[in-house]
Structures are given as C-alpha cells and as structure tokens.
N, CA and C of each residue as an Amber inpcrd file, in Angstrom:
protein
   558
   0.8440000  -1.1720000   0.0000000   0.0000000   0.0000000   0.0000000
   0.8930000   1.2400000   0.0000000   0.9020000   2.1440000  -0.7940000
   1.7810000   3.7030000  -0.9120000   1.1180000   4.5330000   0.3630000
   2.2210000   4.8850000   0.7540000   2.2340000   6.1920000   1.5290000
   1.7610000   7.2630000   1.1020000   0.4800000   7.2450000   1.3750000
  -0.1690000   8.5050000   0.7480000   0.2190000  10.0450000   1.4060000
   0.1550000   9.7150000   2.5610000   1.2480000  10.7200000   3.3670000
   2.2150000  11.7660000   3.3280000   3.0380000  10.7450000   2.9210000
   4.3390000  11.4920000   1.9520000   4.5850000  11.5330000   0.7710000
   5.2110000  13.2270000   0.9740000   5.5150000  13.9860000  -0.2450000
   6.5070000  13.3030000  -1.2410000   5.7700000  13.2070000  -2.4930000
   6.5850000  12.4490000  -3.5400000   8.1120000  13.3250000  -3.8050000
   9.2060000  12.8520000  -3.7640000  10.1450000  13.7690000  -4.0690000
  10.3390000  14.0850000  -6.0770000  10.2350000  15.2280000  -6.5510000
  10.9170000  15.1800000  -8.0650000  11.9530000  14.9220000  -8.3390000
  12.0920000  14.1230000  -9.0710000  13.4310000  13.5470000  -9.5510000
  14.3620000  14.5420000 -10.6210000  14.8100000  14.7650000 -10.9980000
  16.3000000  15.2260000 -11.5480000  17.1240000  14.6570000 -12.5870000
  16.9650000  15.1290000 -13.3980000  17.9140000  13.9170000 -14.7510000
  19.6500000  14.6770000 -14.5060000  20.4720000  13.5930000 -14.7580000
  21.9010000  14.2440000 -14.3180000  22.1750000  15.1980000 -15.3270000
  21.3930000  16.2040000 -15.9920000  22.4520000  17.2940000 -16.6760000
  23.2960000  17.7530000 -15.7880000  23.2190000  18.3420000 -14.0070000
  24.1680000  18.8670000 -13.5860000  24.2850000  18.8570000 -12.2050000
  25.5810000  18.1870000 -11.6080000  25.3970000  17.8220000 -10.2770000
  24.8000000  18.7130000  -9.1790000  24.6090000  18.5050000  -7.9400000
  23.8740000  19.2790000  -7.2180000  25.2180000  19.9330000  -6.9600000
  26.2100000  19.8590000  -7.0220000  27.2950000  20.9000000  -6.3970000
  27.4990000  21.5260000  -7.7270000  27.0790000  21.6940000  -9.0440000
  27.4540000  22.7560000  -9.8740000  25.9070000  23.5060000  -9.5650000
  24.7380000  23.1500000  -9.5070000  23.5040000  23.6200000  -9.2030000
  23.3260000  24.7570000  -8.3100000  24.3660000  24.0480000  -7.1290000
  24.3100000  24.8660000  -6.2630000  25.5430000  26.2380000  -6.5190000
  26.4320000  26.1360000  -7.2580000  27.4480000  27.4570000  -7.2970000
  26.8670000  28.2440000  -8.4130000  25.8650000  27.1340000  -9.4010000
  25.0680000  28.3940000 -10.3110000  24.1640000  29.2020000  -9.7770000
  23.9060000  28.6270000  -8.9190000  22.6200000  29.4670000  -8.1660000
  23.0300000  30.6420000  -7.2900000  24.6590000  29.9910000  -6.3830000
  25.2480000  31.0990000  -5.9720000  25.8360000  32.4980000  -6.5600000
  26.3250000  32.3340000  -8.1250000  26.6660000  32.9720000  -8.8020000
  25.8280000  34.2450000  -9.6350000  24.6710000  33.5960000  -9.8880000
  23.4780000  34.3160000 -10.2990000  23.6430000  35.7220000  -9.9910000
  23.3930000  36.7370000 -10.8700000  22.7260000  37.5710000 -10.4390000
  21.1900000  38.0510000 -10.9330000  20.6780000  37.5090000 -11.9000000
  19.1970000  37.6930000 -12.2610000  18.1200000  37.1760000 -11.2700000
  17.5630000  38.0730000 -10.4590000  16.2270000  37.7330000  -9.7900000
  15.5310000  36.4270000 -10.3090000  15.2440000  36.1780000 -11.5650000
  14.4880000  35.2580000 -11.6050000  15.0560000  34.2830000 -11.3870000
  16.5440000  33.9940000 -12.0580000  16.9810000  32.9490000 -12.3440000
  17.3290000  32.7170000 -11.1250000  18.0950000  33.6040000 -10.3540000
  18.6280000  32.6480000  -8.8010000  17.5700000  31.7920000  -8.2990000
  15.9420000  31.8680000  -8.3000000  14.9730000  31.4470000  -8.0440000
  15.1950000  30.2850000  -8.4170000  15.0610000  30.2350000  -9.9760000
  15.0090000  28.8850000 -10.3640000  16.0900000  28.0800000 -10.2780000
  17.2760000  28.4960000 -10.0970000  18.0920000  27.8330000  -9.8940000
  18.2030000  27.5860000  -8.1490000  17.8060000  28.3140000  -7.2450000
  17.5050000  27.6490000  -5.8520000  16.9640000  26.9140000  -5.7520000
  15.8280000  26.8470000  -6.3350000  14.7380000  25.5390000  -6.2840000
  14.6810000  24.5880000  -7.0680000  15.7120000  24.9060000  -8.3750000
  16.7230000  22.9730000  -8.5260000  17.3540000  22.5340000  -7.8290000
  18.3000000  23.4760000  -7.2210000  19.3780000  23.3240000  -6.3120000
  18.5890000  22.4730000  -4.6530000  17.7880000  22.6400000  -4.3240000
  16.6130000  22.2120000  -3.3840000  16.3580000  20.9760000  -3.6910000
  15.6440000  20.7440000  -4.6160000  15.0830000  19.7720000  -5.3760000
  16.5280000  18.3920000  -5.3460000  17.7470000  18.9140000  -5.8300000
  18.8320000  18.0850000  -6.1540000  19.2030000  17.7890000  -4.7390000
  18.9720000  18.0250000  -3.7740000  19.4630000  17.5380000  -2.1350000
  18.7990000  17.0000000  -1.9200000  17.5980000  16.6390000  -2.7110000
  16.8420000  15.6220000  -1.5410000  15.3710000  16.4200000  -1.4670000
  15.0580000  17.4720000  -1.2880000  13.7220000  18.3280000  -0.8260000
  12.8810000  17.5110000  -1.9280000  11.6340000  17.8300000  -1.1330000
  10.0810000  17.1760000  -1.6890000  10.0680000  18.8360000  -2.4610000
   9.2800000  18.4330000  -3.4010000   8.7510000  19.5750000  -4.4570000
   7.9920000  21.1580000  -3.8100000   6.9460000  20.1470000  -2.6070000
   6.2890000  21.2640000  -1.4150000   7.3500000  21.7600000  -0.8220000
   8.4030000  21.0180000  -0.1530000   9.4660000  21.8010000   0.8280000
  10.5010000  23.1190000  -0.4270000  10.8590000  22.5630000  -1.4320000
  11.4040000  23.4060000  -2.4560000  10.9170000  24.9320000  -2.4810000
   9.2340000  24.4480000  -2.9370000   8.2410000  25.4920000  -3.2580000
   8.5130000  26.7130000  -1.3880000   8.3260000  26.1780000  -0.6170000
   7.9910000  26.9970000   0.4870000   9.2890000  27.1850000   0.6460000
  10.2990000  27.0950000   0.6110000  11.2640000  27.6550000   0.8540000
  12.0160000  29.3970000   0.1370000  11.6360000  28.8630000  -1.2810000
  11.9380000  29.7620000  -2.4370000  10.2200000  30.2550000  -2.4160000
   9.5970000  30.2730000  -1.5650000   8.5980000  31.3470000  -2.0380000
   7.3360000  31.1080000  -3.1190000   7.0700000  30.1220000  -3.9180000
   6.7810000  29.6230000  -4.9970000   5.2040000  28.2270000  -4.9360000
   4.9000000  28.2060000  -5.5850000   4.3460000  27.3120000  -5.9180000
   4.5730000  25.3550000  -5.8270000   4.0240000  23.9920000  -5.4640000
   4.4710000  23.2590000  -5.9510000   4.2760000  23.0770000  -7.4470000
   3.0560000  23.3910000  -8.0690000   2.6830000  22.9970000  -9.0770000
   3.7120000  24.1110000 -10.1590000   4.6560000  24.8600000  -9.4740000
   5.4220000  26.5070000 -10.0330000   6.7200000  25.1530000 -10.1880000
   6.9370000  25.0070000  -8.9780000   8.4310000  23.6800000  -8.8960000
   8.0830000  22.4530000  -9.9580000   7.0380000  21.8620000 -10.3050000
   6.4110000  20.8740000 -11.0330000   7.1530000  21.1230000 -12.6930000
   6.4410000  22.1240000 -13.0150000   6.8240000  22.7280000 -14.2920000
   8.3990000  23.2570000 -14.4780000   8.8480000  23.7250000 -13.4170000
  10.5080000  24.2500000 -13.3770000  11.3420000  22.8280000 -13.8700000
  10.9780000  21.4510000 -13.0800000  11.5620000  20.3970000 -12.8780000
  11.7540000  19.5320000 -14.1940000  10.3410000  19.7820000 -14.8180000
   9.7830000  19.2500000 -16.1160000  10.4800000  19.8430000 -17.2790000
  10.6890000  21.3410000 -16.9940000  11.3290000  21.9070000 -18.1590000
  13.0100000  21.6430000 -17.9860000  13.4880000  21.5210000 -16.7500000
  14.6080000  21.4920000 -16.8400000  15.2960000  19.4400000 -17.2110000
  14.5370000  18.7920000 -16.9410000  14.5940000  17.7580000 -17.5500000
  14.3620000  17.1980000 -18.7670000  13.4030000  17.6660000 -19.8450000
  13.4150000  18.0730000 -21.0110000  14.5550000  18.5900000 -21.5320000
  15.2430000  20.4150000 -21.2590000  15.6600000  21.1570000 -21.9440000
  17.4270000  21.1040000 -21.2030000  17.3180000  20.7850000 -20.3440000
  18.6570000  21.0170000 -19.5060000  18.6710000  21.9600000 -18.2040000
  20.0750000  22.5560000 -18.2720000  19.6760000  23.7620000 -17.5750000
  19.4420000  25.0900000 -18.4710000  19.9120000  25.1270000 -19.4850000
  19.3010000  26.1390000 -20.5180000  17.7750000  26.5610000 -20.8750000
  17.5840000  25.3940000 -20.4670000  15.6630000  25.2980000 -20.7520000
  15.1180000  26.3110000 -19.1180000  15.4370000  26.4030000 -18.3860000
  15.0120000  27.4770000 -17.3740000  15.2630000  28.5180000 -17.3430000
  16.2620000  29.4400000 -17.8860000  16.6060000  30.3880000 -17.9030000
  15.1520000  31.2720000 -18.5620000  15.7980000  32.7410000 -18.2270000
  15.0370000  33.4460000 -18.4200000  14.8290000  33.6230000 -20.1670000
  13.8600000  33.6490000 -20.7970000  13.9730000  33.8140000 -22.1060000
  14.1070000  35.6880000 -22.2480000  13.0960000  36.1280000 -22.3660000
  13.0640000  37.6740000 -22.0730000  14.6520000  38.2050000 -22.7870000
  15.0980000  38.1490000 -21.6940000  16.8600000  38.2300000 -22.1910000
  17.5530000  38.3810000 -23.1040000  17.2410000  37.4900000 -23.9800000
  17.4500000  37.1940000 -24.9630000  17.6920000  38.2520000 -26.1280000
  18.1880000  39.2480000 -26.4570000  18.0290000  39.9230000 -27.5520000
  16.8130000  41.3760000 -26.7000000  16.5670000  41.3970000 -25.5910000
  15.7210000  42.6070000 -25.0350000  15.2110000  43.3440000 -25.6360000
  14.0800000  43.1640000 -26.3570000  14.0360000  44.2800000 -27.4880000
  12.6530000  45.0560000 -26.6340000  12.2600000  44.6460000 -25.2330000
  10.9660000  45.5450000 -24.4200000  11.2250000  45.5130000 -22.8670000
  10.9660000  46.1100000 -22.2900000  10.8990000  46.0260000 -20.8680000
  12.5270000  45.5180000 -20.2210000  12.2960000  45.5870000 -18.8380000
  13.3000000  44.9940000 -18.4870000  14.3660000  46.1670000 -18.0260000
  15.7800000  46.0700000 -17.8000000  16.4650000  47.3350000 -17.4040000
  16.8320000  47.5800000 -18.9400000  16.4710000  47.0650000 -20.0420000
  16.5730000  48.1130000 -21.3770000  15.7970000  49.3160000 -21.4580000
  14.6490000  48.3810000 -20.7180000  13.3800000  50.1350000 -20.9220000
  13.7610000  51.5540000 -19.4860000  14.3430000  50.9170000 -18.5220000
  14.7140000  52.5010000 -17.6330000  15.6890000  53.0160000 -17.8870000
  16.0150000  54.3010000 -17.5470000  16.5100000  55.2800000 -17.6090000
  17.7810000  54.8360000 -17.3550000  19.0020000  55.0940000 -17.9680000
  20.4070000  54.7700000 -16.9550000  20.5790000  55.4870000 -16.6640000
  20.9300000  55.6420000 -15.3010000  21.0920000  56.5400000 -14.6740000
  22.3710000  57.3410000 -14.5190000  22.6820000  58.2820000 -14.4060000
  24.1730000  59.0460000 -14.2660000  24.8060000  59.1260000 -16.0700000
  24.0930000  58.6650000 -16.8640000  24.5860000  58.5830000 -17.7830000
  24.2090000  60.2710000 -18.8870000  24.4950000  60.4670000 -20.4840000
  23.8790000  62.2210000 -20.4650000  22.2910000  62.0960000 -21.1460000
  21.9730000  60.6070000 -21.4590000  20.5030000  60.2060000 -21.4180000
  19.1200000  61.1320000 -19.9070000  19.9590000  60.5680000 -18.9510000
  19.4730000  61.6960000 -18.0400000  19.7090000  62.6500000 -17.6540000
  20.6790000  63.2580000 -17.9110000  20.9680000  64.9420000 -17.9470000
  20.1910000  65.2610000 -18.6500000  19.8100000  64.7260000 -20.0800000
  19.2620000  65.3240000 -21.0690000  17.8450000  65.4900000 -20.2700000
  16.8630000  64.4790000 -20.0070000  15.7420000  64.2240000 -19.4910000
  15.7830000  64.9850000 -18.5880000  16.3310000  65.5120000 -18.0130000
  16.4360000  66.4450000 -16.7800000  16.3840000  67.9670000 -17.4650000
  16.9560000  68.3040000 -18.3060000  17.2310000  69.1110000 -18.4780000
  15.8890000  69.5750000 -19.3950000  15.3490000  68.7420000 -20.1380000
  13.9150000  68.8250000 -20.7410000  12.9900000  69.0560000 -19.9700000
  12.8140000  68.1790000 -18.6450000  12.0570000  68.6210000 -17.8180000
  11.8430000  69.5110000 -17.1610000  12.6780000  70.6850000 -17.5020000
  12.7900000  72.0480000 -16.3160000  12.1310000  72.8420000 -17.2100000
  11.8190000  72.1850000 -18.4530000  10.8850000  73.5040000 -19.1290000
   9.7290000  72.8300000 -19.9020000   8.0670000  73.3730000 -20.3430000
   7.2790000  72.5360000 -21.0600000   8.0280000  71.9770000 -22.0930000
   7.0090000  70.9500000 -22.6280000   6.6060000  70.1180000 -23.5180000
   7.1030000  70.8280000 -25.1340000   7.8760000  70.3360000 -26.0980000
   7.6160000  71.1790000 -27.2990000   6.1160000  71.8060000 -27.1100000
   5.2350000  71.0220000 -27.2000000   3.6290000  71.2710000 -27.3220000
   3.6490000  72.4620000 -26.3550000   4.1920000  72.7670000 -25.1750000
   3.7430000  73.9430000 -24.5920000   3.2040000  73.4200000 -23.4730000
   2.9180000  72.0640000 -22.4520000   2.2300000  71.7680000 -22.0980000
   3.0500000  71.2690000 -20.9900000   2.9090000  70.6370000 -19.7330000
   3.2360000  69.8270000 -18.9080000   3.7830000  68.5680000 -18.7690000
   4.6460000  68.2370000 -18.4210000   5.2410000  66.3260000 -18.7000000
   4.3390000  65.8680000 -18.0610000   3.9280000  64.5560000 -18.7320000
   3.1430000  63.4890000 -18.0770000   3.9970000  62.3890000 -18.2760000
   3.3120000  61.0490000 -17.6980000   3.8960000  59.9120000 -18.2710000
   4.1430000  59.3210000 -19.3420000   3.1720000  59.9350000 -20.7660000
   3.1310000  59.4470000 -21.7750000   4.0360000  60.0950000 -22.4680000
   4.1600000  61.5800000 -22.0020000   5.0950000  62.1330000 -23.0890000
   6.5510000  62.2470000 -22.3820000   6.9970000  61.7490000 -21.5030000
   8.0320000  61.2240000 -20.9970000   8.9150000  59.8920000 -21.7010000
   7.7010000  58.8530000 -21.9790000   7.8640000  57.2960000 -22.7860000
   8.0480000  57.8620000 -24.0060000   7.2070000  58.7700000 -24.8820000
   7.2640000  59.7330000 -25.8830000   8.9680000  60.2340000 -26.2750000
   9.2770000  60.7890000 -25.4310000  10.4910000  61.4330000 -26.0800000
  11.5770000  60.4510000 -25.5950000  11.7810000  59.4690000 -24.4230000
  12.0920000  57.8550000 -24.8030000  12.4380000  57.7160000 -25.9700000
  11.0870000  57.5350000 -25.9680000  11.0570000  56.2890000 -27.4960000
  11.6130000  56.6350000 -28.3910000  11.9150000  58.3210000 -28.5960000
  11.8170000  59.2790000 -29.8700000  13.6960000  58.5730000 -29.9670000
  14.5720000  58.7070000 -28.5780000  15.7650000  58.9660000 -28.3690000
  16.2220000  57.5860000 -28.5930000  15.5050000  56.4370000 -28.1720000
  15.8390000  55.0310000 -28.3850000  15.3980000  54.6120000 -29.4890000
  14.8390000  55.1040000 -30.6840000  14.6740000  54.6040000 -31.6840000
  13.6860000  53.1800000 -32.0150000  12.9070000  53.3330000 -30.6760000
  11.8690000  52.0470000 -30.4270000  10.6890000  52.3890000 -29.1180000
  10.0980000  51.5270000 -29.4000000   8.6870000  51.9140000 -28.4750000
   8.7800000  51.6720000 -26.9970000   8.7340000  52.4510000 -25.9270000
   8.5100000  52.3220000 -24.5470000   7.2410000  52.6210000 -23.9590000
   7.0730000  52.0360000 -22.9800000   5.8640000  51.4670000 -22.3890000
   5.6340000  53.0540000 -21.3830000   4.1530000  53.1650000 -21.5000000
   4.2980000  54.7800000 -20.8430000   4.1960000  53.9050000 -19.1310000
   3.9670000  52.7900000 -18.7250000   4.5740000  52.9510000 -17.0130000
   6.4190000  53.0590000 -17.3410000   7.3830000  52.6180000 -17.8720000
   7.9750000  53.4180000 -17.8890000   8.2470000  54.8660000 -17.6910000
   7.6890000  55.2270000 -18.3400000   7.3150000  56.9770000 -18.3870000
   7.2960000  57.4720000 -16.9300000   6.0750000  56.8510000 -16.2680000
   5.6260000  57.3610000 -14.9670000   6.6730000  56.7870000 -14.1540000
   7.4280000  55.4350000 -13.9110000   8.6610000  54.7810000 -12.9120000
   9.8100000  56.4600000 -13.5660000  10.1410000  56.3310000 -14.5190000
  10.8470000  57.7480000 -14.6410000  10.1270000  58.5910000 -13.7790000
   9.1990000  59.3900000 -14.1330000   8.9050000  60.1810000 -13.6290000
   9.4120000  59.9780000 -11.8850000   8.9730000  59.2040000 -11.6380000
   8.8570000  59.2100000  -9.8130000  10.2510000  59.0540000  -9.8540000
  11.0390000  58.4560000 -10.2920000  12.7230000  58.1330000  -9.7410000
  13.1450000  59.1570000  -9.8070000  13.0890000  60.3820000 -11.2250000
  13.5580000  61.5660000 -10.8610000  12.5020000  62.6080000  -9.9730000
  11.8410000  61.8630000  -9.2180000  11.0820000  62.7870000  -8.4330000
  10.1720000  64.4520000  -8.9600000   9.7270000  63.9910000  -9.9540000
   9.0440000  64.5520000 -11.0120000   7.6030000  64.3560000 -10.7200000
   7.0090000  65.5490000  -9.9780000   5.0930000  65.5720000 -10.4840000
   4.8040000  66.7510000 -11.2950000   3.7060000  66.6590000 -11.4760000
   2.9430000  67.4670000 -12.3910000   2.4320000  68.6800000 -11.5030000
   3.2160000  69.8030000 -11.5890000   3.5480000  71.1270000 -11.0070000
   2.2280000  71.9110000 -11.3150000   0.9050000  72.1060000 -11.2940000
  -0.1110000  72.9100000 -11.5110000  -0.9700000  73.8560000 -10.4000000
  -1.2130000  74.7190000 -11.1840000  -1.5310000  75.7200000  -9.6850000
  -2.9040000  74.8590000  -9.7600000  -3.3930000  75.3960000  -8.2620000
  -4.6890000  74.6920000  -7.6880000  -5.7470000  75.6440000  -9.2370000
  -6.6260000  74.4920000  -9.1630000  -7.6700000  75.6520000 -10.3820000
  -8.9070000  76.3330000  -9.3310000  -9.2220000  77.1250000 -10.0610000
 -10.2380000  78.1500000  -9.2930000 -11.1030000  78.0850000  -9.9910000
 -12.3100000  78.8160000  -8.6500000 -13.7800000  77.9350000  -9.3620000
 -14.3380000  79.0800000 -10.0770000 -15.0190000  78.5490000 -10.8260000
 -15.4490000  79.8670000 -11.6330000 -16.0470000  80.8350000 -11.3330000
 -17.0940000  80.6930000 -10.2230000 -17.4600000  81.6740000  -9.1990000
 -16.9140000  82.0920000  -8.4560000 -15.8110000  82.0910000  -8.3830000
 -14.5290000  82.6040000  -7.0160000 -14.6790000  84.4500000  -7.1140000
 -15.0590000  84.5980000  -6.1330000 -15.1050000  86.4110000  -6.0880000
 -13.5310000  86.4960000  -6.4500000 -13.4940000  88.1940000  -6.9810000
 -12.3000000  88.7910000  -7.4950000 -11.3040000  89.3820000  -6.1090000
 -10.1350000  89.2980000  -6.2730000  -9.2840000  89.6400000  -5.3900000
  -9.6620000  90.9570000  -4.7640000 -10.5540000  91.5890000  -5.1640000
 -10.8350000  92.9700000  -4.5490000 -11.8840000  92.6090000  -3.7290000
 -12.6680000  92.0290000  -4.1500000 -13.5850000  91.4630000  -3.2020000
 -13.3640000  90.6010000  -2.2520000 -12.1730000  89.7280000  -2.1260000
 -12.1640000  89.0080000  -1.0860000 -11.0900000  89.8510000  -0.0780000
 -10.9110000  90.9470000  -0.9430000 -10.0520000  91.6850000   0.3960000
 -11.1320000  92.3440000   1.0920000 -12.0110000  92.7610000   0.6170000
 -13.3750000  93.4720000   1.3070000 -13.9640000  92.5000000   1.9850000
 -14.2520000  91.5020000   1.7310000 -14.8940000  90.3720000   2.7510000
 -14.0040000  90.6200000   3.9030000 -12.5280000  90.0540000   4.1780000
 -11.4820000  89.8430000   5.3790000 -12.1430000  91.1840000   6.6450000
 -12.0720000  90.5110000   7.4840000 -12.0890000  91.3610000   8.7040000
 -10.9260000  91.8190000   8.8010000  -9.5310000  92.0130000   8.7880000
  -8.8820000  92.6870000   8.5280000  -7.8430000  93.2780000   7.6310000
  -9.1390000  94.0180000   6.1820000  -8.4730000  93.9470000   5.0680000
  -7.0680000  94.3390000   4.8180000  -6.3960000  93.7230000   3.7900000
  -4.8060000  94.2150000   3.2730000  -5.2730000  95.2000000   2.1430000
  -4.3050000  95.3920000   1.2910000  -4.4220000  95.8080000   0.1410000
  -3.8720000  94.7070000  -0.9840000  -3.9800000  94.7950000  -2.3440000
  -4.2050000  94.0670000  -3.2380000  -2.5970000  93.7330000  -2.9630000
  -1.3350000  94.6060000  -2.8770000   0.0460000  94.2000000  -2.3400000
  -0.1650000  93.1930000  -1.4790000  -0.5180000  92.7380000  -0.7640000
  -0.4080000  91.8600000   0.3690000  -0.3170000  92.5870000   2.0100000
   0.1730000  94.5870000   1.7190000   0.1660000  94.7560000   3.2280000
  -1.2390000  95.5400000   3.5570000  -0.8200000  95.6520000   5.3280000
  -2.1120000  95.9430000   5.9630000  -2.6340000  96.9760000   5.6240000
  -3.8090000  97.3210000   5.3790000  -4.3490000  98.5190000   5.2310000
  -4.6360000  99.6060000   6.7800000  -4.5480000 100.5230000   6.5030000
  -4.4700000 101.1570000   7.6480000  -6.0290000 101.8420000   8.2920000
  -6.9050000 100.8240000   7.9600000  -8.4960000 101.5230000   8.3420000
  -8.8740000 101.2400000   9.4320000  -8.5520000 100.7910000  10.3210000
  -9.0040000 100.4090000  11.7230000  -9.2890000 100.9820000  13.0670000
C-alpha cells in the first residue's frame, strides 16, 4: 500500500550535479533565475517539491513545471527567455542613470513640452522612445517620472465663481491691500 502521506520527491535527470547547481545558483545575479536555480538546487538535495516550493517562495505545481522543463531542456531550458536579444521592458526600458541620457531628461524637464504643455507619463515614454529609436511602455514613463522625483507642477484651479481679489479683500475682517500689506483703516 503507498504512503499517501508522503511527499513524492521530483526527480532530476543528471544534466548537472547538485554541487554545480548549487554554485550556479550562488553565482546568479538575475532575480528570476537565482529562483530557479535555488529551487533545482533544493530539489537536487533531496527536498520534496512542497518543501522546495515553500522555501523559495513559490508554488508546488510553479516547482512541477521548473523540474519538467529542466529535464526536457537542460539547464538552458530554465533560464530566463526575455533576455534574450531585449528588445521591451526589463532594465533596457529605464533610464540609466548618471549617464547624459538623463541629464538630457532632466534638463527637458525644467521647461514645457515642445507642445507647450506639462510632462506626463506618456510624453516622458514619448520622447524615450523618440531617443531610443523604439517603443517604450508609458509605465515606464511614470517609474521615470517618480525616480527623478518629477510631479505634475499645476496651480490649484479656481472655481469659476470665485469672487475677485478685490472682493475678497473686502470680505477679510482685517483687510490688506491688493500688495499683500495691511491697510491702515481700523
């Protein structure tokens, strides 16, 4: 009768011992990939698929498919595809920073829009795109915006019924003059 109990462990085809598994994983620097390569590296000691998953944060049925592809494809078959040639997103699409890409952007931003108008997020990705010679995503635009600590600078709007500055100096109990100093009627 099977132990229904216990966690089936995933097995591992030898493309790569658990001690190279484990220094690829140490070596990593891509977010995703250290992932997946922790949770082969898991998997290759011995861990049940559930213990893998909760350790690295993840899914079993997330470890299921990692295990599957990497037994199929190798270890090449997990890697990040994306990568590959970057032609969207990713650290191709932000800003580098310190570089004269953002001087420039900086320096655009201290005055309107050709159009005459205010930076937003779109026309931020806009003149991007214009400079990279390819399309950027307007949250780009707006992650710019906030990293260089960039909002949309507009005076408060006034209501259309708002009495005239002469009049709201006449309302005040102790009117100024239209200058800002005190009037001397008291």
């Amino acid at each position: 009768m099977a132990n229904w109990y216990m966690p089936r462990t995933a097995k591992l085809e030898e493309h790569l011992s658990s001690a190279e598994l484990r220094q690829r994983y140490l070596r990593c620097d891509h977010r995703a990939d250290r992932t997946r390569r922790h949770a082969l590296w898991l998997v290759s000691t011995g861990k049940s698929g559930n213990e893998a998953a909760r350790l690295v944060g993840r899914t079993s049925g997330w470890i299921s498919l990692l295990v599957r592809s990497y037994n199929e494809r190798g270890a090449e078959g997990v890697e990040t595809l994306k990568r590959e040639g970057q032609q969207w997103g990713g650290h191709e699409a932000a800003l580098r920073w310190g570089t004269e890409e953002e001087t420039q952007l900086r320096e655009a931003l201290r005055h309107a829009t050709p159009e005459g108008e205010v930076w937003t997020a779109v026309k931020v990705a806009a003149w991007l795109s214009k400079r990279r010679g390819r399309k950027v995503h307007l949250v780009t635009g707006w992650r710019t915006l906030q990293r260089l600590r960039q909002s949309m600078q507009l005076p408060r709007p006034q209501h259309p019924e708002a009495a005239s500055l002469e009049d709201q100096v006449a309302f005040q109990k102790n009117p100024r003059d239209a200058d800002g100093t005190a009037s001397d009627t008291a």
